[in-house]
N, C-alpha and C positions, 0 to 999 in steps of 0.2 A: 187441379188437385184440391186446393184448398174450397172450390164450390162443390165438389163432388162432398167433402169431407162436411161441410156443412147442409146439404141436401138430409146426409146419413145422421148427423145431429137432429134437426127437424123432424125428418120421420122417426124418427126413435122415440122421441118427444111426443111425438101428436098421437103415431099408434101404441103405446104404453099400455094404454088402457085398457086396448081390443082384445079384445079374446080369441078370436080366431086369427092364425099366422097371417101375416102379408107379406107378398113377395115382391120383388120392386127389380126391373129388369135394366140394367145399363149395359153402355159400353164401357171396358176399362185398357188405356194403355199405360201400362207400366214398363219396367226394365225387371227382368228376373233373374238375368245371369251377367256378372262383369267378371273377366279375367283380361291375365295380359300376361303371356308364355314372352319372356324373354330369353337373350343368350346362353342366361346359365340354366334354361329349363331344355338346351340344345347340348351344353356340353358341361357338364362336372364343375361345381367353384374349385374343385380340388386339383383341378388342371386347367384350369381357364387364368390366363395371363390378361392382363389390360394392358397395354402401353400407353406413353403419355401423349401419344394422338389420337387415342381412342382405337386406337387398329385392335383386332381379338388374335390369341395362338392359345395353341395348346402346349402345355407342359409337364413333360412324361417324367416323371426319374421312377426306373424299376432297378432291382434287383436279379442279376443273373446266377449267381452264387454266393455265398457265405459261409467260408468255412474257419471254426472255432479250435480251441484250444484242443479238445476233445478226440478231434482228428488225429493230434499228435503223441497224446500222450493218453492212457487207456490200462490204468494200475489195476493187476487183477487182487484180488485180497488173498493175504499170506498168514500162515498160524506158524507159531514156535509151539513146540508142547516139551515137557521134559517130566522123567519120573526119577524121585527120590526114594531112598534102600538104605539101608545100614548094612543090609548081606555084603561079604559074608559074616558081617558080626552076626553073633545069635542077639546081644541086647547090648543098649546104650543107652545112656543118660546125658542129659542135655540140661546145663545147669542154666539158669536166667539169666539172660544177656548173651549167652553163647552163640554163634553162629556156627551153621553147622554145615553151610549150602553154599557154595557161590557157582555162578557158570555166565558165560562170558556168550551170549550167542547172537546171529543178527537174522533181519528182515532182508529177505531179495526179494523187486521189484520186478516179478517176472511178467514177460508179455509184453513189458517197455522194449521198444526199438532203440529208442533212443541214449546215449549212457551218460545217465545223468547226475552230479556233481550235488545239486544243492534246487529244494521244492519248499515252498511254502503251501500249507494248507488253509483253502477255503471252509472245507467242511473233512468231516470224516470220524472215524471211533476205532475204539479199543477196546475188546473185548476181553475179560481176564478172567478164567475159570480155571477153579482148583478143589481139588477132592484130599481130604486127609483122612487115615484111618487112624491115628496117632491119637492117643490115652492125652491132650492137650492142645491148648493153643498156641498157633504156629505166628510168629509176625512173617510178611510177605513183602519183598521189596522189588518192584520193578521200576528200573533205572534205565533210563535214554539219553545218554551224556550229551549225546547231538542232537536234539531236540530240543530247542529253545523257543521261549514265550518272554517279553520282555526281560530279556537277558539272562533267563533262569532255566538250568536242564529240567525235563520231565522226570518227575519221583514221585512216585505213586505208591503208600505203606498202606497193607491192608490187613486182618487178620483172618487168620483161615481156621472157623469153628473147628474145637477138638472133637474128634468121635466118641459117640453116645450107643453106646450098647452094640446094635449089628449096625445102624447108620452113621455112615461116615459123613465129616464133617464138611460143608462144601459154601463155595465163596463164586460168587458171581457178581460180575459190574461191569457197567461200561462207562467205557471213558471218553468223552468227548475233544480231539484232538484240534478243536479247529486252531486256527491261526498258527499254530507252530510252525517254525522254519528246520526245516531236516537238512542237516549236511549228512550226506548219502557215501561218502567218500571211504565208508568202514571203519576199522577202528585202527588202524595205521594210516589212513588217510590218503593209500592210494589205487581204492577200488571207484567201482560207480553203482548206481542204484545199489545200493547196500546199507542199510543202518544199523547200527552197533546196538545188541538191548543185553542189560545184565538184571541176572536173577539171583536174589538175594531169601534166604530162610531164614529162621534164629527164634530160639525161645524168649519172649518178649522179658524186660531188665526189671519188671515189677511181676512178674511170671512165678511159678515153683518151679522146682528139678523136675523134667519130664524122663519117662522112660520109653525109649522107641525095643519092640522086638524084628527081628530079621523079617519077619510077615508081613509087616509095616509100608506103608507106601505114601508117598505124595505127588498126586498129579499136577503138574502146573502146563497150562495153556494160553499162550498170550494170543492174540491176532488183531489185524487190520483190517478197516470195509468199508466200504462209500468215501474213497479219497477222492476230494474234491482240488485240485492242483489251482491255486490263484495264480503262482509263478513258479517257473522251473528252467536252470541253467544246465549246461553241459555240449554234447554233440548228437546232434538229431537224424548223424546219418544222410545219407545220400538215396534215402526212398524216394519214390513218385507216386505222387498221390493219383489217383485215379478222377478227373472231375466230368461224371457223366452227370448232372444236373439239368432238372427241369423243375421253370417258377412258372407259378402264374400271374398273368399278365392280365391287372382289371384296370386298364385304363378303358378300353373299350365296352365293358360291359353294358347290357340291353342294345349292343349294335347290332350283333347276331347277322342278317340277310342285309345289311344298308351296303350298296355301293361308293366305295370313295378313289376320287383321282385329288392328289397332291400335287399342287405346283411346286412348292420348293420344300425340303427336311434337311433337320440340322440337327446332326446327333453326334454325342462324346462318348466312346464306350474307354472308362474307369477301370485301373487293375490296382487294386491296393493292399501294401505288404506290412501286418503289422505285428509278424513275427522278426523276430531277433536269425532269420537267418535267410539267406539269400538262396531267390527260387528263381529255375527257370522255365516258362508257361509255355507251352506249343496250344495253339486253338486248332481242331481239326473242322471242328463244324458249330456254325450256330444257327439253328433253323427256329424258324416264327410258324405256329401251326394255330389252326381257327379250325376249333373242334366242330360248331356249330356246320361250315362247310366242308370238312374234313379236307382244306387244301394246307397246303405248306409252300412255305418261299425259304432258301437258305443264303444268307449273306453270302456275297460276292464281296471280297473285297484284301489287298496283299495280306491282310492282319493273317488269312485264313490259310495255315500251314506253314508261319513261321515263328518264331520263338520271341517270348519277352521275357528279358531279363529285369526282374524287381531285386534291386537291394535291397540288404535285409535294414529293417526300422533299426532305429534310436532309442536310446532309454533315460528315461527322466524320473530316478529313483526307480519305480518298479513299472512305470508307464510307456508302453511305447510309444513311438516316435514315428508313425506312416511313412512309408516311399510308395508314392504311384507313379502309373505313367497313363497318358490321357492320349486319345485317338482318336483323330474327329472323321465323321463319314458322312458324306453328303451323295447331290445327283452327280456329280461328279465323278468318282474315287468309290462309288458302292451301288449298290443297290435298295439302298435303305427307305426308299420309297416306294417301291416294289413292295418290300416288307412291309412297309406300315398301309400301304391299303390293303394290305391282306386282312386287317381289322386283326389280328393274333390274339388268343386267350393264355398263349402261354408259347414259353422261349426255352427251347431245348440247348445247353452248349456241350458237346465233347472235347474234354481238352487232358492234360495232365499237369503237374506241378512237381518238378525233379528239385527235392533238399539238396542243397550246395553243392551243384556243379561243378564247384573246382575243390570241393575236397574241407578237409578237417583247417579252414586260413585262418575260423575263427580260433583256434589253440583248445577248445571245447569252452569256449564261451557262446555261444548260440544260448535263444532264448528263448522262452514263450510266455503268453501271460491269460489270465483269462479274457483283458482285453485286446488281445491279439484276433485281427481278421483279416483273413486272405480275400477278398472281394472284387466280383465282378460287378457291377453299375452301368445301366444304360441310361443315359439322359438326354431327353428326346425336345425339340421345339419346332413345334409345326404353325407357320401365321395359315393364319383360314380364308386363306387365297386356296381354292379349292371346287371341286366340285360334290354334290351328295345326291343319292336318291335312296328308297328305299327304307330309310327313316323313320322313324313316328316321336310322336313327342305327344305328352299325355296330360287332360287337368282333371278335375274332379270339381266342380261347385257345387255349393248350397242354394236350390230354390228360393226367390226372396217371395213367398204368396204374401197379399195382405192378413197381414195377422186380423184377423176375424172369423170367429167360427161360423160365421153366420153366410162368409162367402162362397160360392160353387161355381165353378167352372161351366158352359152351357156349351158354348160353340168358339170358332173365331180362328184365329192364325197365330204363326208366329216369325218376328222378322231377325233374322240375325243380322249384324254390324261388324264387317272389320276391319282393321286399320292394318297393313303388313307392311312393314319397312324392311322385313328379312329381301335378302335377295333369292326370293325361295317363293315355289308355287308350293301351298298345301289345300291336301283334299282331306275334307272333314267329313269324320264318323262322329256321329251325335246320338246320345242313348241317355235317357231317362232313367233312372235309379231309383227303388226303394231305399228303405231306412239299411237292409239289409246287405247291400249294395249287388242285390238281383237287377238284371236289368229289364225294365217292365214294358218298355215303347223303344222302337228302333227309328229314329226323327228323321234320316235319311230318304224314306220314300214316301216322305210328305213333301220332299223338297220339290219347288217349281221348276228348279235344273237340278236332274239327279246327281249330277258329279259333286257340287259341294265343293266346284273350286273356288281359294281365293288367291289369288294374282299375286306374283312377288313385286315391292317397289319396281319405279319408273324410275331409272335415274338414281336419283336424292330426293325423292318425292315416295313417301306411301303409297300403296294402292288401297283405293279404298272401294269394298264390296258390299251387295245385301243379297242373302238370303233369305225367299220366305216359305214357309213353310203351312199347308195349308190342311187343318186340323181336320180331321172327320169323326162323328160321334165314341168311337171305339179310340181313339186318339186321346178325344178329350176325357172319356175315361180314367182311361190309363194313365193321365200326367196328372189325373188329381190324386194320385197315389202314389205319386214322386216328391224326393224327398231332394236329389238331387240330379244333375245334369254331368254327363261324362264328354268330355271331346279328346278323339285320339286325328290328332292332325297329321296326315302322312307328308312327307317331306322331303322336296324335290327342287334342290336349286333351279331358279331360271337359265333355258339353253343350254342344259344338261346334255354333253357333258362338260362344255365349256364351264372353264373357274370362275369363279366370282369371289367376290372381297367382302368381310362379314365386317362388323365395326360394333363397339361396346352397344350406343343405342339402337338394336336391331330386336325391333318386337313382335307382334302379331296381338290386337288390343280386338277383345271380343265382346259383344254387347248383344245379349238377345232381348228382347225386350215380345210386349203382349199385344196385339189387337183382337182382348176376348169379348165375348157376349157373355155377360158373368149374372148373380143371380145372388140381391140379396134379401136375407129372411128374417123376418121380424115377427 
């Protein structure tokens, strides 16, 4: 390199001066392309396990279900409205300070299932609209004795414009409810979803004497919307939830057509209870489906048509306190491996969820909270004792030309190098790239052996292979308008379908390197 490189100094030097171009014809071998597709360009860092012997597994945890607070409780919004009269008075006066209104009324929580005691709010509002037709101003009071905010009831004083000619006077606001804690119990304390609200009028204490006639009216309108429940106590009832769910499942994704046998699967299917009340699960079915080949596998296994009882969580202040119970399925005891070579894009379960099987034990202490989750969890570990076909695994490099404009491509070869420790035969697709990432030259039927295979390790030993590949003028064309180099390796364990044993250093180290007839201009 370094005589070559001073050759190209000297003449540079000597013809400086010439006026007409000179061309100067060598041989160049270089290296143009180096990669090295390892383990994790076979399986996901996101599920690839190492052990401390270097052994490779894979490690699944999905999600089969999650159901929320949401599920159980579903507040629809409720209005009080009430209208104020002096009828049958024909007219009255209403001196400053005077009250002249009071009414006692509440909120039901209609649409809840559940009969509940006492809710704290995440989020939610209070709408408050009132129309007066009344010769003055009215003060407005709405009071929610059970409705507390660091230890204080909700009281909300507002004033409701007097009427002005034919327009009556009107009063709109909302009220932002969040964090309050609602005792729902009424206003004798022993109903459920029910909150006590009183309405309060009166001609304000720095006011004049008003005069109302029998014509006269005042609307008042309170309501509730977007309740958002953090926490909520009481009895939630002996419903069954209905659990038809389907997740999708991306541990396997760009597997799509690849073949797989599993020698050994070790999986935990998770049920965990983290409402305040005790359920009991029947599973009817859990099927594994792979859209790609539209086949399905449905576990096999006792789980499938008998019941699990989850106790109901714990509470640590407003937190609760998880009960699971854990299920392990193996070759064994299931069919779980069956399953998982199915390659699956997604996990169907039918099951149900019966609220307190044995009735009202909690006294209507049952819970919920917004961190409350009823959940199913599949957690999967496969070691890559296994067999694969069908596979591909993919790189992309950047051409290394010698940077000189002055250099041209003329004729020549090209020799690939590889190094495979994978216990895996692969056959290479080799495709030249523009900037654009079109593919401009297909490298493959330049190859001296069309297949492009390279050999899985011997043993504990690499196998090491060359490809060459042998340029023809449209060829070399073509790759001087490459920018980069594509290789999609297809991927075929050795003695397929027998298992093989993958281990952390398991590569495939590729080297293409040049023997061009190149072409430089000065």
């Amino acid at each position: 390199m370094k005589k070559a490189i001073l050759i190209f100094v000297l003449l540079s030097f000597l013809l400086a001066c010439q006026k007409d171009p000179t061309s100067w014809d060598t041989s160049l071998s270089a290296p143009l392309i180096r990669t090295n597709l390892g383990i994790g360009d076979l399986i996901p860092d996101s599920i690839l396990q190492i052990g401390s012997d270097q052994s490779v597994a894979i490690r699944i945890e999905e999600n089969i279900f999650d159901i929320g607070i949401d599920s159980l409780i579903a507040i629809e919004p409720d209005t009080v409205s009430k209208i104020f009269s002096i009828a049958p008075l024909l007219q009255f006066t209403f001196n400053p300070g005077q009250t002249f209104y009071n009414s006692d009324e509440s909120f039901e929580f209609n649409g809840v299932e559940a009969q509940l005691s006492q809710a704290i709010l995440k989020g939610g509002k209070l709408i408050l609209n009132a129309e007066n037709s009344i010769d003055g101003d009215l003060n407005f009071i709405l009071k929610i004795p059970k409705a507390f905010k660091n230890g204080e009831s909700l009281l909300i004083s507002e004033t409701i414009p007097a009427a002005s000619g034919n327009e009556n006077g009107l009063l709109n606001r909302e009220i932002d409810i969040s964090g309050y804690e609602l005792d729902l119990t009424g206003q004798n304390g022993n109903e459920f979803n029910v909150l006590a609200v009183q309405f309060t009028l009166s001609n304000p204490a720095n006011g004049e004497p008003i005069t109302a006639v029998n014509s006269d009216i005042v609307k008042l309108s309170v309501s509730y919307t977007d309740l958002d429940v953090q926490f909520a106590k009481g009895y939630f009832g002996t419903e069954a939830l209905n659990l038809n769910e389907s997740s999708i499942f991306n541990a396997f994704d760009g597997y799509n057509d690849a073949m797989i046998d599993v020698d050994e699967v070790n999986a935990e299917l998770s049920f965990t209870n983290g409402f305040g009340i005790d359920i009991q699960a029947s599973i009817f079915q859990i099927k594994a489906w792979n859209n790609f080949t539209e086949n399905s596998v449905n576990l096999s296994n006792s789980l499938i048509g008998s019941n699990i009882n989850l106790s109901r969580a714990g509470l640590n202040g407003y937190d609760p306190l998880p009960s699971a119970k854990n299920y392990v399925l193996n070759n064994f005891n299931s069919n779980i491996t069956e399953l998982l070579e199915l390659l699956p894009d997604s996990i169907f379960i039918n099951a149900n969820a019966s609220l307190n099987p044995l009735g009202n034990i909690s006294n209507y202490n049952d819970f919920v909270s917004d961190k409350s989750r009823l959940r199913c969890d599949l957690s999967l570990l496969i070691p890559m004792k296994l067999s694969l076909t069908n596979l591909s695994i993919r790189d992309t490099t950047k051409l290394e030309w010698p940077g000189n404009e002055n250099f041209s491509i003329e004729s020549g070869n090209l020799y690939l190098a590889a190094s495979n420790s994978f216990p895996a035969n692969f056959l290479l697709e080799i495709n030249a790239i523009d900037g654009s990432n079109n593919v401009v030259l297909k490298l493959n039927p330049y190859l001296e052996n069309p297949e492009g295979l390279i050999s899985g390790r011997n043993g504990d030993e690499p196998s090491n292979s060359l490809l060459k590949f042998s340029l023809d003028d449209y060829a070399v064309n073509q790759l001087k308008n490459s920018k980069s180099i594509a290789i999609k390796a297809n991927f075929e364990t050795t003695n397929y379908p027998e298992t093989v044993i993958f281990n952390e250093n398991d590569s495939l180290k590729i080297l293409i390197s040049s023997d061009l007839n190149s072409r430089l201009t000065f």
